[in-house]
RODO-2510 file (C-alpha; in nm, 4 decimals, decimal comma):
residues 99
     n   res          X          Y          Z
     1     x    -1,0737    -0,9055     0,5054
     2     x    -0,8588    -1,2330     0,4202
     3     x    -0,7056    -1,2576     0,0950
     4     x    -0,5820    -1,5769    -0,1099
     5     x    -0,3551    -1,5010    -0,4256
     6     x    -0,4198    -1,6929    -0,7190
     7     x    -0,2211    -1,5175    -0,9729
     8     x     0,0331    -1,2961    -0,9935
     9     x    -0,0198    -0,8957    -1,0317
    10     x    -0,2234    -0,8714    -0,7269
    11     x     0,0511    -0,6686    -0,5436
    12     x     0,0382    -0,3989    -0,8144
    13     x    -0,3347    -0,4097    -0,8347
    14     x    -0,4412    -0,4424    -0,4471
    15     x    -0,1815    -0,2242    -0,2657
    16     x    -0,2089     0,1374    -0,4245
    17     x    -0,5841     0,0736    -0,3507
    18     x    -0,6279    -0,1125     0,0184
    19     x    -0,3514     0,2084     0,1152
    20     x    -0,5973     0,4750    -0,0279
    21     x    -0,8485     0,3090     0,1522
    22     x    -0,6991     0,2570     0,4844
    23     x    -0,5246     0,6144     0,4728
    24     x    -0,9319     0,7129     0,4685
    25     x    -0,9778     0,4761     0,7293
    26     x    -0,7361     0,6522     0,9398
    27     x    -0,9347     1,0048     0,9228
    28     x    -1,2727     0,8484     1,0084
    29     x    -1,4160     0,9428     1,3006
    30     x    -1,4459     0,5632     1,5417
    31     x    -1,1314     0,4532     1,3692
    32     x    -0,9010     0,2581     1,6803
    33     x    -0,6638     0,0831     1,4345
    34     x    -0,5580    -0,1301     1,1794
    35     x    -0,3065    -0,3973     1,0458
    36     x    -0,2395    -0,5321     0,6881
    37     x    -0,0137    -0,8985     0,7577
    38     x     0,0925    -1,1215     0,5308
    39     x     0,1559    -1,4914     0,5870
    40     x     0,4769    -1,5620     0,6482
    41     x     0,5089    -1,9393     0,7585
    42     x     0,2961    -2,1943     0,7595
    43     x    -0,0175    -2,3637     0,5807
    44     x    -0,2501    -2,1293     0,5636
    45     x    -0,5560    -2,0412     0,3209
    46     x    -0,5066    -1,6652     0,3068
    47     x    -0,1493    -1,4553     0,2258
    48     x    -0,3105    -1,1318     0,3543
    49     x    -0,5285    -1,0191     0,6235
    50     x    -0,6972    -0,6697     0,6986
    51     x    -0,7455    -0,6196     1,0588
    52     x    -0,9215    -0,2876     1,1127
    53     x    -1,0956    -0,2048     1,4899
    54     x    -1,3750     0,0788     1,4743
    55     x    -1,4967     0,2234     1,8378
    56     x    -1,8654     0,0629     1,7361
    57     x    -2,1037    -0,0483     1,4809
    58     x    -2,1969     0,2778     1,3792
    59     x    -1,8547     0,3964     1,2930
    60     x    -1,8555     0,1120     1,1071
    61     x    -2,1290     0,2056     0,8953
    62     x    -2,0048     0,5595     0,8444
    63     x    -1,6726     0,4106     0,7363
    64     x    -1,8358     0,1887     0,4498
    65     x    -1,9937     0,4666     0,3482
    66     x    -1,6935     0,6773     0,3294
    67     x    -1,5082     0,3808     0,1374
    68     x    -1,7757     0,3678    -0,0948
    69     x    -1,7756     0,7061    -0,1686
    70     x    -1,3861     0,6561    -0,2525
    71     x    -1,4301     0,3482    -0,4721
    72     x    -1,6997     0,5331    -0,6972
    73     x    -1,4422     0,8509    -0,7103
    74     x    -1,1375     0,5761    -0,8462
    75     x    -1,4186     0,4012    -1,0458
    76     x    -1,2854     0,0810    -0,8461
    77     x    -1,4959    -0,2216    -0,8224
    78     x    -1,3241    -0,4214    -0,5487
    79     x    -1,5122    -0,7532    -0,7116
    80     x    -1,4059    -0,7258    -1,0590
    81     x    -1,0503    -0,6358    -0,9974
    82     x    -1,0397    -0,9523    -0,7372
    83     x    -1,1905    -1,1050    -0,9985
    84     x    -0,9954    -1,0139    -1,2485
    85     x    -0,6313    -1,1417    -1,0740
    86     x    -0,7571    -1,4256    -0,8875
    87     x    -0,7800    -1,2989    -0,5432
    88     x    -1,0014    -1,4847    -0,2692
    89     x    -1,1473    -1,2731    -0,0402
    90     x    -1,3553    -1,3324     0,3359
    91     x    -1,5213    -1,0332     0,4711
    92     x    -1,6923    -1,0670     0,7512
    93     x    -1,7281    -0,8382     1,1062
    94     x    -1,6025    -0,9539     1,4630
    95     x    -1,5791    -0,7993     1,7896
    96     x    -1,3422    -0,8182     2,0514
    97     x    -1,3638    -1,1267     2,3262
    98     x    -1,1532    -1,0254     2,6674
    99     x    -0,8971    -1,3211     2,7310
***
């Protein structure tokens, strides 16, 4: 997931939570890895970026599920709370290419 900050709060509002979530991450069975970076030079859309690999499409699923699970126990709606401090966000799956 890329994010784009439009307002400020998102730090205290988006960390605690994308932590929780990849700590669960981290204990799901297909996890490989992960990286959270922030921008740091240049012109770029997004200031964040969630990298997570999963060992295949089916440990994706399971993961979802398992984050879904987590966000109904927190009562957090990812939407309204991006929403709600102006974040951006681009979700979308890839899979590796070999250089």
């Amino acid at each position: 997931m890329a994010c784009q900050r439009e307002s400020i709060g998102w730090t205290s509002s988006l960390f605690p939570a994308t932590r929780r979530i990849h700590s669960l991450f981290k204990a799901q069975p297909g996890f490989l890895q992960d990286f959270v970076l922030q921008q740091s030079s240049g012109a770029g859309e997004f200031n964040f970026v969630n990298i997570v690999e999963w060992a295949s499409q089916e440990t994706i699923e399971n993961a979802r599920a398992a984050v879904l699970a987590l966000h109904r126990e927190m009562n957090f709606n990812p939407q309204e709370m991006f929403a709600r401090i102006g974040i951006k966000a681009d979700r979308a799956n890839y899979k590796r290419l070999e250089a």
